[in-house]
C-alpha positions as CSV (number, residue, x, y, z in Angstrom):
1,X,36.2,-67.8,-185.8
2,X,34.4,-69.1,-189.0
3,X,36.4,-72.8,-188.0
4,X,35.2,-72.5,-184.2
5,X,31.8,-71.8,-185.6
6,X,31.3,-75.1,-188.0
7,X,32.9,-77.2,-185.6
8,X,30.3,-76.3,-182.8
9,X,27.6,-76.8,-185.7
10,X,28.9,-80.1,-186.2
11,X,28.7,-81.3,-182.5
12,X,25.2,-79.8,-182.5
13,X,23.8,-82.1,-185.4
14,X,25.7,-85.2,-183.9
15,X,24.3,-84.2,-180.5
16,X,20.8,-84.2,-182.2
17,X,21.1,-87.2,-183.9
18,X,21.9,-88.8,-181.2
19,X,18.8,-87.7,-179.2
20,X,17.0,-88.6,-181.9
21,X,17.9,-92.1,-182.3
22,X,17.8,-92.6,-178.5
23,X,13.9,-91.2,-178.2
24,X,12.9,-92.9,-182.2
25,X,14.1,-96.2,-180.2
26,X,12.3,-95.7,-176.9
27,X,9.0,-94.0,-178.0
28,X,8.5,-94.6,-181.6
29,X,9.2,-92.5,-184.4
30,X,5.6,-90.8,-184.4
31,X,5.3,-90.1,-180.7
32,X,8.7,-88.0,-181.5
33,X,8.6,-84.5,-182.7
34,X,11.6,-82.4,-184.0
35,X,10.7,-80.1,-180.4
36,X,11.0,-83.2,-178.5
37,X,14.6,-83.9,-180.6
38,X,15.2,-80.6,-179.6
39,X,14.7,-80.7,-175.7
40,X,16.6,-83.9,-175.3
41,X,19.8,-82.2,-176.8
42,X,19.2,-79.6,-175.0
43,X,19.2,-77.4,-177.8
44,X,16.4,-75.2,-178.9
45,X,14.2,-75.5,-182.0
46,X,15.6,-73.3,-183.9
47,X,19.0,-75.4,-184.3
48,X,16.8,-78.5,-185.3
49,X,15.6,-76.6,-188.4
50,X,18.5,-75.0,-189.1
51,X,19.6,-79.0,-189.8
52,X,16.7,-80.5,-190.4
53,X,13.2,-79.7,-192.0
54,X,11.4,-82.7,-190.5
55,X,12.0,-86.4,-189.1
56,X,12.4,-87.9,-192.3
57,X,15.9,-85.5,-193.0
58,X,16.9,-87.0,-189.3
59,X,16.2,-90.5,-190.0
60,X,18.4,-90.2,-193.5
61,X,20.8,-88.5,-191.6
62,X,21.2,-91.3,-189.3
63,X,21.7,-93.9,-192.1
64,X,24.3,-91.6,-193.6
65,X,26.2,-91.3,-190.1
66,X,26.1,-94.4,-188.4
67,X,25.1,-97.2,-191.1
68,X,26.1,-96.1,-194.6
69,X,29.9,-96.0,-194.3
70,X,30.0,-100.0,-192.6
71,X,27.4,-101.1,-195.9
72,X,29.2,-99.5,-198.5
73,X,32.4,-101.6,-196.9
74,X,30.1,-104.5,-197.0
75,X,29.1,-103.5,-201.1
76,X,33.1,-103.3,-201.9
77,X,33.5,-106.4,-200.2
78,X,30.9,-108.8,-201.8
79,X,31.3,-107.7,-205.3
80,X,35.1,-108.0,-204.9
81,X,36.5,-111.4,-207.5
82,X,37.7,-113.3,-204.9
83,X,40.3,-116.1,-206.6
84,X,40.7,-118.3,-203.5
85,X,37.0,-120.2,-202.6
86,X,34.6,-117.4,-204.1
87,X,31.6,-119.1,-203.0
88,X,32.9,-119.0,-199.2
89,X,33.9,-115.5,-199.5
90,X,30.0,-114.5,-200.6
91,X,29.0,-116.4,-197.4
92,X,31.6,-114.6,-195.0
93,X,30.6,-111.6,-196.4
94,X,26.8,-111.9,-195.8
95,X,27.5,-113.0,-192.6
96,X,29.9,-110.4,-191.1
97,X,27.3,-108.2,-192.8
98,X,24.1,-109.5,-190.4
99,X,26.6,-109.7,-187.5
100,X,27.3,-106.0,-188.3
101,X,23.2,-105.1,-188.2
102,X,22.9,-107.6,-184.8
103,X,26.2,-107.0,-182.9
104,X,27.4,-103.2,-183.8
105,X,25.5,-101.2,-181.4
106,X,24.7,-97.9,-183.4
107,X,23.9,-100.3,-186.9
108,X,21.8,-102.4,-185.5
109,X,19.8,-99.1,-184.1
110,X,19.8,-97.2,-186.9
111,X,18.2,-100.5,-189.3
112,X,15.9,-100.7,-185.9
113,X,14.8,-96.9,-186.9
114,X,14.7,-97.3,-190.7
115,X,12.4,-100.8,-190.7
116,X,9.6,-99.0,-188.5
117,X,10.1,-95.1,-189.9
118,X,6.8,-96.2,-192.8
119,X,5.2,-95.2,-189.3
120,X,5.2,-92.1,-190.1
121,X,3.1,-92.1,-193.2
122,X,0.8,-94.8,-195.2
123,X,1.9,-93.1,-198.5
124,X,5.1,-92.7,-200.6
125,X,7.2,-90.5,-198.7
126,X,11.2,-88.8,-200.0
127,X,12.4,-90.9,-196.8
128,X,10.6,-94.5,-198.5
129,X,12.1,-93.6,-202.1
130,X,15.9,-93.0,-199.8
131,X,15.7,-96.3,-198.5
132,X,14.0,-98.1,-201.5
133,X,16.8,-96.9,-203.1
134,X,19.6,-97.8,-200.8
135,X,17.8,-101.3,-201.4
136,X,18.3,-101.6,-204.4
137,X,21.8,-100.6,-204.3
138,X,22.4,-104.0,-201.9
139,X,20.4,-105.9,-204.8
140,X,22.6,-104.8,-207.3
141,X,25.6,-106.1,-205.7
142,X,24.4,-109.6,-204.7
143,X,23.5,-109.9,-208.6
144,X,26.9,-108.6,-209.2
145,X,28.4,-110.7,-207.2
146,X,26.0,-113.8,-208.0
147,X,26.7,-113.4,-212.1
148,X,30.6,-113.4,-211.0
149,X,30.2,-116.4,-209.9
150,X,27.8,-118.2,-212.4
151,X,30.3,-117.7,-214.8
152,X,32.8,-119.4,-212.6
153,X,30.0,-122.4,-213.0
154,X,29.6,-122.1,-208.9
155,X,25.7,-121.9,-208.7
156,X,23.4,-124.9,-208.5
157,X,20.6,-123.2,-209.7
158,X,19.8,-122.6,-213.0
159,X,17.9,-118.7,-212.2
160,X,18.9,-116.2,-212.9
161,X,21.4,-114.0,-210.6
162,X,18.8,-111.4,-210.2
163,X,15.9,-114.2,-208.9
164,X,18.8,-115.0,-206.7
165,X,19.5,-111.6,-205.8
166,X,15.9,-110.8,-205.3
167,X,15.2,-114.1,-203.1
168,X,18.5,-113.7,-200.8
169,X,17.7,-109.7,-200.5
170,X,13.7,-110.7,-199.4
171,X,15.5,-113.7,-196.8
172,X,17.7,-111.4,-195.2
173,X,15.6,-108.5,-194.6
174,X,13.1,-110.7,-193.6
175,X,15.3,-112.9,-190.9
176,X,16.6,-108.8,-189.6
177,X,13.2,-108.1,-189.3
178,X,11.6,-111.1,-187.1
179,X,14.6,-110.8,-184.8
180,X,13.9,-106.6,-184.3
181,X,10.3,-106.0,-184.5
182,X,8.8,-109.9,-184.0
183,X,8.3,-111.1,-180.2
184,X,6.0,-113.8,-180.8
185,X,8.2,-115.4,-183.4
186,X,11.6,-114.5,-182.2
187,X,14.6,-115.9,-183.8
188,X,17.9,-115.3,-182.1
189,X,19.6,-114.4,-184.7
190,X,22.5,-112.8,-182.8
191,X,23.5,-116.6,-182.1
192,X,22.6,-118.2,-185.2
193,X,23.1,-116.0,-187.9
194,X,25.7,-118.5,-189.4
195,X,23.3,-121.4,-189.6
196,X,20.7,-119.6,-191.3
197,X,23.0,-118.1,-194.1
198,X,24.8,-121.2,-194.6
199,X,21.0,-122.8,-194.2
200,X,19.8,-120.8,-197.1
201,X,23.0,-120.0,-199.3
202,X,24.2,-124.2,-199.2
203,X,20.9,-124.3,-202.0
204,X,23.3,-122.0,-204.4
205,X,26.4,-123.1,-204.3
206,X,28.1,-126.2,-205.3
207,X,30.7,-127.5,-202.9
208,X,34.3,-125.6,-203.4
């Protein structure tokens, strides 16, 4: 009975979650309330706080569930010594990374949700010091991955691998941006994602 019992509170908090990311994506996150979460499940209020004290758990809870497991892959990945053309695989890695945030359908609506969620409030929030944090995680590994190949003598530049870190970091969340929230400058980056890491990460590297 106890099993039955977790197992039908597990498809509850999936089944929220999912109404939440549907109505955070088609309304905005603070024309949502946790009642309307509620009513699109079909569940009552009372099983939205028994998961969730208020939209910021939800939107953290979607990161863990539907981006977290593919980024941490991505982490592994880029700060992985690669002996065969290192430089190539920091590349491929970035860019199945932005293909993953562009072309995987529950990713790319789930970064959609976390770029606008300061909506909610003008001050420091738990849910801005969550996703600073997952940030900085990111950061760390392109330095990671950066100093591992400085000491290889790959990197044209002469700054250090945490400038580089920093300024890759501030391109890409910049180019995922413009492409989700932008519609008077709108870059297809879909399409194009390729060009504009190879555009930006050719200044790095020297030729393997």
């Amino acid at each position: 009975m106890a099993k039955k019992t977790k197992q039908e509170a597990l498809k509850t908090y999936h089944a929220l979650l999912d109404a939440a990311a549907e109505l955070f994506s088609y309304q905005g996150i603070s024309h949502t309330t946790l009642h309307d979460i509620a009513s699109k499940a079909g569940m009552t209020r009372g099983a939205v706080y028994w998961h969730f004290k208020n939209k910021e758990d939800v939107i953290k809870a979607l990161w863990d569930r539907d981006a977290a497991p593919i980024m941490q892959e991505f982490i592994t990945k880029i700060t992985a010594v690669s002996a065969a053309e290192p430089c190539n695989h920091f590349k491929n890695t970035i860019k199945e990374m932005i293909k993953q945030v562009t072309q995987n359908p529950k990713v790319s609506q789930t970064v959609r949700i976390t770029l606008n969620s300061t909506e909610i409030t003008t001050h420091q929030t738990e849910l801005q010091s969550y996703l600073e944090d997952k940030s900085f995680i990111f950061y760390q590994a392109f330095v990671v991955a950066l100093s591992n190949l400085g000491s290889q003598n790959l990197l044209k530049s002469t700054h250090s691998p945490e400038f580089l870190a920093g300024a890759l970091w501030s391109y890409l969340h910049g180019l995922v941006d413009i492409n989700m929230n932008t519609h008077i400058m709108k870059i297809d980056l879909k399409n194009n994602s390729d060009q504009l890491i190879d555009l930006f990460l050719d200044g790095y590297f020297h030729a393997e």
